[in-house]
N, C-alpha and C positions, 0 to 999 in steps of 0.2 A: 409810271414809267421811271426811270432809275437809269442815269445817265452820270458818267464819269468826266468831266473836263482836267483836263493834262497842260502846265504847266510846265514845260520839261527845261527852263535853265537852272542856271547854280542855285539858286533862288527857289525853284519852281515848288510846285504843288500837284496833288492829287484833290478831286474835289469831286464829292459822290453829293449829287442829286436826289430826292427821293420825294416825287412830286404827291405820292401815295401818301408817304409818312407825316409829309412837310418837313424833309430835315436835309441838312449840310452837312458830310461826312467829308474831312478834310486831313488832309496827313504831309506832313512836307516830306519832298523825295529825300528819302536816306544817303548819303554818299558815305564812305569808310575814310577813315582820315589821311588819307593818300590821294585825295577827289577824287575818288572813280565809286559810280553807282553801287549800293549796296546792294549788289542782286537777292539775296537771302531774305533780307528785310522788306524789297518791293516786293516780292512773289509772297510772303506773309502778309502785309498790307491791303492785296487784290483778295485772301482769304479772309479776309477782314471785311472788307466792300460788298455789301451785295453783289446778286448775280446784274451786272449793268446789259441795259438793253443796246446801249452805244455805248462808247468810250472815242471821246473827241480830243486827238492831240495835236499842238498845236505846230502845224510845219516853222520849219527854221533853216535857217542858212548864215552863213558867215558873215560876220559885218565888216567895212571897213576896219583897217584900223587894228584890226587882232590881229596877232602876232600869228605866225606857224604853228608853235606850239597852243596855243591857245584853240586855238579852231581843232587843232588833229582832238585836242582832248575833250571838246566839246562833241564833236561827231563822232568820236570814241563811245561817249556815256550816251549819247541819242541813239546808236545804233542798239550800245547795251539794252537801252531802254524797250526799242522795238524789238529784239529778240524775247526780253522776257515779257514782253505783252502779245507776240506772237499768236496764242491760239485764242486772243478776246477778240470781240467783236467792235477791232480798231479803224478809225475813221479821220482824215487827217482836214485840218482846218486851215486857210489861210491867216495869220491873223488879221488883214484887213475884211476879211467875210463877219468876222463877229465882231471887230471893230464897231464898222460901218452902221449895223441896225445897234449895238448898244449906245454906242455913243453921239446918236442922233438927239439934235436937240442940247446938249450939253456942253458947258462949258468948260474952260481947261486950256494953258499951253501948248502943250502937247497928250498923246495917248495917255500915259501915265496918269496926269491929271483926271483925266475925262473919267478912265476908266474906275481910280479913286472916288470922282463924283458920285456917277453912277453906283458903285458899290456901296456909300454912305446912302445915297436914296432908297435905295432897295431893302436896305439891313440897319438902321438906324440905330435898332436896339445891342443889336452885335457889337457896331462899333462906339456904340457908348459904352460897353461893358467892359473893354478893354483900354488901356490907359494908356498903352504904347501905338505908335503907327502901326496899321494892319499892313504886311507885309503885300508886296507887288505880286509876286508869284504865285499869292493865294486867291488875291483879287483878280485874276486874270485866270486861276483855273475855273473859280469861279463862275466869270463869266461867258467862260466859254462853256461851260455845264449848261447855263442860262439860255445862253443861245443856243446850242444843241435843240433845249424841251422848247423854245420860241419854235423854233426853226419843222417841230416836230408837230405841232399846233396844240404844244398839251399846255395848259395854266398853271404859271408856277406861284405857291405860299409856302415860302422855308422859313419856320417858326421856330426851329433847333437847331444849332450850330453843334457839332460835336466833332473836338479835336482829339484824332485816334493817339495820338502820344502824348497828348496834351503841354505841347509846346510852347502855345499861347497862352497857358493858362499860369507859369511860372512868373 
């Protein structure tokens, strides 16, 4: 099964599951330097991605605290986002739904932490292989891919990390 978890902040990620292969296909979302989503670059990306049998994104809403402008631009590039994922076979997630079964048991301040934890226990060899912080956006689309094949009753062993622009590997 081959499952997509979505990420969708400034920050965010793409994160292709591939429970067959064993492997992590991961691409951080493109924005053009003006912040607004690179639509060109995502819809290349998803030809990149296996054919996913789900694609899980993550619902969002405005936080305290944002400004006007902040929020219109953020629900600007979420919208964008859902248009060009329009004809996949999209699926929207709370993030306390995938929260709750991953970061059962685990320790941490807050989400952030936990979900950190969690992604060290799971990928040990990953994030030892990398010297810098594994970014948030990636560990969260991650997990929400995880939970998806959890959620789907299928076993997951991801043995290959593979970063489509190779971001992380700089």
């Amino acid at each position: 099964m081959v499952v997509i978890g979505i990420d969708s902040g400034k920050e965010g990620y793409f994160c292709e599951l591939n429970d067959v292969e064993g492997t992590c296909r991961y691409l951080k979302i493109p924005y053009r330097d003006d912040g607004i989503i690179n639509g060109w670059r995502v819809k290349k990306a998803f030809n990149e991605f296996n054919n996913a049998h789900k694609i899980e994104l993550e619902k969002v809403r405005g936080r305290g605290g944002w400004g006007a402008t902040a929020c219109f631009n953020f629900g600007k590039n979420y919208g964008m986002l859902l248009g060009l994922l329009h004809s996949e076979p999209l699926i929207f997630v709370n993030p306390q739904m995938w929260q709750k079964m991953q970061h059962k048991n685990t320790s941490g301040a807050n989400a952030k932490e936990k979900s950190a934890s969690v992604f060290s226990s799971v990928n040990p060899t990953f994030v030892s292989e990398h010297k810098r912080k594994i970014p948030d956006g990636l560990i969260d689309a991650f997990l929400i891919a995880r939970w998806s094949l959890i959620d789907s009753c299928v076993v997951i062993v991801t043995g290959k990390f593979i970063d489509i622009e190779g971001e992380l590997d700089e």
